[in-house]
C-alpha positions as CSV (number, residue, x, y, z in Angstrom):
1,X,0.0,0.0,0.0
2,X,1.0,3.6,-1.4
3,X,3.1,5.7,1.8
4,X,2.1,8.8,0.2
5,X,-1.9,9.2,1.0
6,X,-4.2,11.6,2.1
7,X,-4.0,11.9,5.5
8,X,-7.5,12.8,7.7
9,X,-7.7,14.2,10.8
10,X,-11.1,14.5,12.9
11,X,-11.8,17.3,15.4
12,X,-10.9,16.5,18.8
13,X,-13.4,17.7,21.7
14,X,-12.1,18.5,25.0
15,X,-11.8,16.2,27.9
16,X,-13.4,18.7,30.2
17,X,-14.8,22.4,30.9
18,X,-15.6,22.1,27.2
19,X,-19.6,23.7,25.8
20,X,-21.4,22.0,23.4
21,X,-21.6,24.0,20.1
22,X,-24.0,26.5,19.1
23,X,-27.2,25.5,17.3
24,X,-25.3,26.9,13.4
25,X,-25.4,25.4,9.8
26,X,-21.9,24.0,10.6
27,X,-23.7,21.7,13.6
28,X,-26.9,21.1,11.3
29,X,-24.7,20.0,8.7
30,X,-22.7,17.5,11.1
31,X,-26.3,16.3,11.9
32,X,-27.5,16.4,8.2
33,X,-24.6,13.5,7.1
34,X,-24.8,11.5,10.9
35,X,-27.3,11.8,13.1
36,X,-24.8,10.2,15.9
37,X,-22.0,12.5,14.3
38,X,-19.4,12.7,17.2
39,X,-19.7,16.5,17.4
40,X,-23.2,17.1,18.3
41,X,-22.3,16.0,21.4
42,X,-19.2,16.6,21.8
43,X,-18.0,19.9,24.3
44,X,-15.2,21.7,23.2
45,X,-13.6,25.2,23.9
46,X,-10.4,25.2,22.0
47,X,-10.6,22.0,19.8
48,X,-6.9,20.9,18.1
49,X,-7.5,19.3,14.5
50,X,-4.2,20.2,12.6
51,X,-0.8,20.5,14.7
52,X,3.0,19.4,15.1
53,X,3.6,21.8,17.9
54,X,5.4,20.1,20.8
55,X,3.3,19.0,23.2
56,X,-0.3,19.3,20.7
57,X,0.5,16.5,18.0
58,X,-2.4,15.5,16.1
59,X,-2.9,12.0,15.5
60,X,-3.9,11.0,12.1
61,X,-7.1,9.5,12.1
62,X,-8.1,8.3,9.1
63,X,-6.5,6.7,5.9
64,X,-3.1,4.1,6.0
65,X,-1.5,6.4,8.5
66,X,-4.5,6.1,11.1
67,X,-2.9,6.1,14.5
68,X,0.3,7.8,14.0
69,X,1.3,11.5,15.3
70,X,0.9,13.7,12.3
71,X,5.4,14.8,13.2
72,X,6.1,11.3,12.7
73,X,4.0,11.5,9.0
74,X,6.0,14.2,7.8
75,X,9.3,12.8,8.7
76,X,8.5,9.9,6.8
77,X,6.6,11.9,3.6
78,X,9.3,14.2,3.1
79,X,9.0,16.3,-0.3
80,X,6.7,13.5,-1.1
81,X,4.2,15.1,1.3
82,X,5.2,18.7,1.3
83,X,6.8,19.4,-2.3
84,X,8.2,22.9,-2.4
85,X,6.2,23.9,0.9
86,X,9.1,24.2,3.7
87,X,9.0,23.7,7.1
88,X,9.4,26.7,9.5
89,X,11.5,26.2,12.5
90,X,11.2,22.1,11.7
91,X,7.4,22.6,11.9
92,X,4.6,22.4,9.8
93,X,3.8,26.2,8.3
94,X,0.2,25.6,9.4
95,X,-2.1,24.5,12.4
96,X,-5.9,24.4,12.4
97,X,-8.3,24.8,15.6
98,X,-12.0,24.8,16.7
99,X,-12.6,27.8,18.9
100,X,-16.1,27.6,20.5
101,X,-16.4,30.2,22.9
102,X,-19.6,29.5,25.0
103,X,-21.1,31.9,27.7
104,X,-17.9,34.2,27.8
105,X,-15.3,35.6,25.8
106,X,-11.8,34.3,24.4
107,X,-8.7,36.5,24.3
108,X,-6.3,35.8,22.1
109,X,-2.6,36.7,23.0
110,X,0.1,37.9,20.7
111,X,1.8,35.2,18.2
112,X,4.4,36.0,15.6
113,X,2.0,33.9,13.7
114,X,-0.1,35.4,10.8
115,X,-3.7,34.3,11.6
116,X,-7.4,33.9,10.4
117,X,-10.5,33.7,11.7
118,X,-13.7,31.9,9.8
119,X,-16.6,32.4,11.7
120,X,-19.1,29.5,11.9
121,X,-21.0,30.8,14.1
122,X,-22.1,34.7,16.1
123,X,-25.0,35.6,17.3
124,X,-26.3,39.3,16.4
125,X,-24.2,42.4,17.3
126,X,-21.5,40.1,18.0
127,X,-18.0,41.8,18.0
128,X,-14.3,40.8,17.6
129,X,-11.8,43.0,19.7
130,X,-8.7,43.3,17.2
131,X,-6.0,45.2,18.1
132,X,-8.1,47.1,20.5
133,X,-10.9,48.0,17.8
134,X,-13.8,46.6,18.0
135,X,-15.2,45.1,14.7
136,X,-18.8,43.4,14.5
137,X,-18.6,39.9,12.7
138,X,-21.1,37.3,11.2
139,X,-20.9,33.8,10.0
140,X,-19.5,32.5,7.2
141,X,-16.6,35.5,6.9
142,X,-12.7,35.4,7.6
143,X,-11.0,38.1,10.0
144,X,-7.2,38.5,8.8
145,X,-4.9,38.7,12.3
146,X,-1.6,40.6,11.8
147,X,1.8,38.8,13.6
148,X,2.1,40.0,16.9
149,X,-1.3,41.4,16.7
150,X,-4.4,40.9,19.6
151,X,-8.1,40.0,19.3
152,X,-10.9,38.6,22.2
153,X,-13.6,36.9,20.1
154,X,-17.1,37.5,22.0
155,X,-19.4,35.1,23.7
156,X,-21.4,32.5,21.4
157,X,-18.7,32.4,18.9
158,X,-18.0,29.1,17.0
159,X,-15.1,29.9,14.7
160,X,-12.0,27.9,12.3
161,X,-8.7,29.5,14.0
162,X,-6.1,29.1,10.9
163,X,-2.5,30.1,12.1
164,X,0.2,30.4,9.3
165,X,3.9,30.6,10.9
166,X,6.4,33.7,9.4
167,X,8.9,32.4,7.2
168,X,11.8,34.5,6.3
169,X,10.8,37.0,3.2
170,X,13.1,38.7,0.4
171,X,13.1,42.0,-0.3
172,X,10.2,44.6,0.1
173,X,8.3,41.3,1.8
174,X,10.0,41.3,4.7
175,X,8.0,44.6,6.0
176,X,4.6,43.6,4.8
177,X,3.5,43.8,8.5
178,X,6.1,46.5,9.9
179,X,3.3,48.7,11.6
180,X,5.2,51.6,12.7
181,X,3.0,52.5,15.1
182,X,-0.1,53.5,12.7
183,X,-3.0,52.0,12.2
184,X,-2.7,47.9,10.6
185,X,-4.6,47.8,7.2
186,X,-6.7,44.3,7.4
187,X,-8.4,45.3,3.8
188,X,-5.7,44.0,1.2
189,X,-5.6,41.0,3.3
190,X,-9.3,40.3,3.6
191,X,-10.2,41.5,-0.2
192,X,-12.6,38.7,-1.7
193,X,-12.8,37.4,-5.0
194,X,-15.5,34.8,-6.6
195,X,-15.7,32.3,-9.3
196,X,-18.4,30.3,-10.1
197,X,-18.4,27.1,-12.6
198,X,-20.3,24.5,-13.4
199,X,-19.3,22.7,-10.3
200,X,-17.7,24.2,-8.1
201,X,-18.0,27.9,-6.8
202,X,-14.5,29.4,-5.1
203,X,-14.4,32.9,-3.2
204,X,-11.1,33.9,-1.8
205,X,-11.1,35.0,1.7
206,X,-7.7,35.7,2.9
207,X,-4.5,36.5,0.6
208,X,-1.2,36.7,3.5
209,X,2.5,36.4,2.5
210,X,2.0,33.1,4.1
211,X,-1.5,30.9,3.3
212,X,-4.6,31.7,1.1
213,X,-7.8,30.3,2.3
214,X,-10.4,30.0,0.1
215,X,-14.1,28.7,0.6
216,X,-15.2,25.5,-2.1
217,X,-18.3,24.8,-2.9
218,X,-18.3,21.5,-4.6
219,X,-21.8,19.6,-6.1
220,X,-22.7,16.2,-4.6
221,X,-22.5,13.1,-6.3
222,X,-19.2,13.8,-9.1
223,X,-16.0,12.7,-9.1
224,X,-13.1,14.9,-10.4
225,X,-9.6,14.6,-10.8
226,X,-7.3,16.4,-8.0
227,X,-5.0,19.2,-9.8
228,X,-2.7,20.4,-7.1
229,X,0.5,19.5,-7.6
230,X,1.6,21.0,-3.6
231,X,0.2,20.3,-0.9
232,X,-3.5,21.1,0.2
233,X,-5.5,21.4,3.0
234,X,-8.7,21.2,3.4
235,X,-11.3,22.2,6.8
236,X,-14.5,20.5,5.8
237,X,-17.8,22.5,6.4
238,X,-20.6,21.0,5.0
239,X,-21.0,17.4,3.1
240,X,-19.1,14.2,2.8
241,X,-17.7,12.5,0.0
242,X,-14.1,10.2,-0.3
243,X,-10.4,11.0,-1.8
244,X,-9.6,8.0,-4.5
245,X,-5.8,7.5,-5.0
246,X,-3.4,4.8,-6.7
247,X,-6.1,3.5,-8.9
248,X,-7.6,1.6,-6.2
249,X,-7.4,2.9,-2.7
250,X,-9.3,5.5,-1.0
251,X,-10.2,7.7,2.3
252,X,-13.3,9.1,3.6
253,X,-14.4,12.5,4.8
254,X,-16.7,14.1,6.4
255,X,-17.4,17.8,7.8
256,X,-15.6,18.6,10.5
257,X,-12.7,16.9,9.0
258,X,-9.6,17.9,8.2
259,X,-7.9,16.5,5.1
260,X,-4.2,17.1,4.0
261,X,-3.7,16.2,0.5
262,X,0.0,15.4,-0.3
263,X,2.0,17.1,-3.3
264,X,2.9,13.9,-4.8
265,X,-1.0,12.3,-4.5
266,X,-1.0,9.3,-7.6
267,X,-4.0,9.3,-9.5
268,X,-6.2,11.6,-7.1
269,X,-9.8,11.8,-7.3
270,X,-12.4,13.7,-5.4
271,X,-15.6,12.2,-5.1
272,X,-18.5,13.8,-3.2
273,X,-21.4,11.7,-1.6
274,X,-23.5,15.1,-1.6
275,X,-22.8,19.1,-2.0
276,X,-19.7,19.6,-0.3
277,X,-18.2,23.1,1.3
278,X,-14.6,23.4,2.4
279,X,-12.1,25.7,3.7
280,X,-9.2,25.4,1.4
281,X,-5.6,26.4,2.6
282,X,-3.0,26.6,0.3
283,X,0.7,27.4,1.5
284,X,3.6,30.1,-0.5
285,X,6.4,27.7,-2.4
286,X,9.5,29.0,-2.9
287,X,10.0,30.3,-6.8
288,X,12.3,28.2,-9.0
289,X,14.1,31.6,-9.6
290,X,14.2,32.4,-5.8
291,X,18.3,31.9,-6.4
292,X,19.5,33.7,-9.1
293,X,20.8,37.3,-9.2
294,X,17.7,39.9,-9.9
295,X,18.7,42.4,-12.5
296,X,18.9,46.3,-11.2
297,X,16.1,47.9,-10.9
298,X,17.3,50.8,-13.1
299,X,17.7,48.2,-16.0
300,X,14.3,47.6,-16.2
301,X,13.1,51.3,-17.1
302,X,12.8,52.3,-20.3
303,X,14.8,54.5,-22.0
304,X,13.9,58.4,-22.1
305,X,12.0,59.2,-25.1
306,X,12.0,55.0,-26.3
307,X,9.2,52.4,-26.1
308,X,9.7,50.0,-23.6
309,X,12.6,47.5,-24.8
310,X,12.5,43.6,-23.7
311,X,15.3,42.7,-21.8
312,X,16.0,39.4,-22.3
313,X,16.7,36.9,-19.6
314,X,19.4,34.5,-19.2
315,X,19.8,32.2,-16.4
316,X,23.3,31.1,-16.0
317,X,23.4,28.3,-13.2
318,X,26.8,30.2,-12.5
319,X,24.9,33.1,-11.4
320,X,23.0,31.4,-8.5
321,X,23.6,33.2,-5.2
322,X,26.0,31.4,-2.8
């Protein structure tokens, strides 16, 4: 059986001091594909589903890998797994939580982590706290949290907490979140875009240096081959369906899944049991020109008075930066 799979991992409640989540499409859509799904009874304030932080492993739960600590998988996947996508700090770039806040608030502290947050659920007038502004949410939209930056999420919240770690940026990058003391602007971060197709409707939520999360809509009952050639990953809203790989094999899903779909993924195939919503994160790779010299900037202006010449471009492997 193929090593390189697509790896599930299943919402984890809390032990204790957890509440049970708010009445919301996301928990009518648990009930809608079980009606003994394990979240409608399970109670959770901060619910792990994605993580290889020390001490907050997840552990694989579904596919050929069931059972093993999600560190371990990535070890043995190497670029099979992750393709260009590298590790920061000999962790996975991304980790993916349930936050279900209950009768009172949550605060979260400061992370050099960029961070998003979906909102499943808020009930009306609801506010999030960001950076000491307030900022009324609703459901079914992403809040963009800068490095280093604050929020409280109110009471009777039910939201997706994505957390991207920084990796080291060239050039102008490298101060896409220096704040100088003025006012953070969320809006290029949190700019949507939408397209629809026969199949499948996509609407961008958050565009960071370091993830894009987009929300899928996907029609039941088709099967369609899997493009990506990086890895994927995927928080599943609404539906249920199964990942086909290696001609023969194949993992289930369901919402309130998580599913990691590896860069080098033989044969994939997505096939949906009915209409299917996900949130889809997809990770920066480094450029296959990240290496080599970059001309001046002064080369590429156009002469006074003269069109705009090509300049053409030569790639010397002697050129590559040591």
């Amino acid at each position: 059986m193929s090593q390189i799979s697509p790896i599930i991992f299943k919402t984890a409640a809390d032990s204790d001091g957890g509440v049970p989540l708010p009445d919301c499409e996301f928990r009518r859509a648990c009930a809608a594909v079980n009606a003994e799904h394990p979240l409608l009874s399970a109670e959770c304030s901060v619910a792990t589903v994605v993580s290889d932080a020390e001490g907050d492993v997840s552990t694989i739960a579904g596919g050929p890998q069931q059972g093993v600590a999600f560190n371990r998988a990535i070890e043995a996947g190497g670029t099979d797994l992750l393709g260009r996508v590298e590790l920061v700090n000999n962790r996975f770039p991304v980790s993916v939580k349930l936050i279900n806040t209950g009768s009172s608030s949550v605060e979260i502290a400061a992370e050099a982590v960029e961070r998003a947050l979906y909102i499943l659920a808020a009930p009306t007038g609801a506010t999030l706290i960001r950076d000491g502004q307030p900022l009324s949410i609703r459901a079914n939209n992403a809040y963009f949290i800068s490095p280093g930056g604050t929020c409280e999420i109110d009471a009777g919240v039910l939201a997706v907490d994505v957390c991207a770690r920084r990796r080291a940026t060239r050039g102008a990058g490298a101060d896409a979140f220096d704040q100088s003391g003025d006012a953070f602007d969320y809006q290029p971060f949190e700019k949507r875009s939408h397209i629809t197709s026969l199949f499948t409707t996509v609407t961008r939520l958050i565009t960071s240096p370091n993830m894009q999360i987009e929300r899928v809509r996907f029609m039941g009952e088709l099967e369609q081959e899997i493009p990506y050639a990086e890895p994927v990953l995927w928080f599943v809203l609404k539906g249920s369906g199964a990942i086909l790989y290696d001609g023969k094999n194949s993992v289930l899903f369901t919402v309130g899944d998580a599913v990691l779909l590896p860069a080098n993924l033989a044969d994939g195939q997505l096939r949906t049991d009915v209409d299917c919503d996900w949130l889809e994160i997809t990770l920066p790779t480094a450029s296959d020109l990240a290496d080599f010299a970059r001309p001046d900037s002064a080369q590429l202006q156009a002469r006074d008075g003269t069109p705009a010449a090509p300049i053409g471009l030569n790639i010397d492997p002697n050129l590559r930066k040591k």
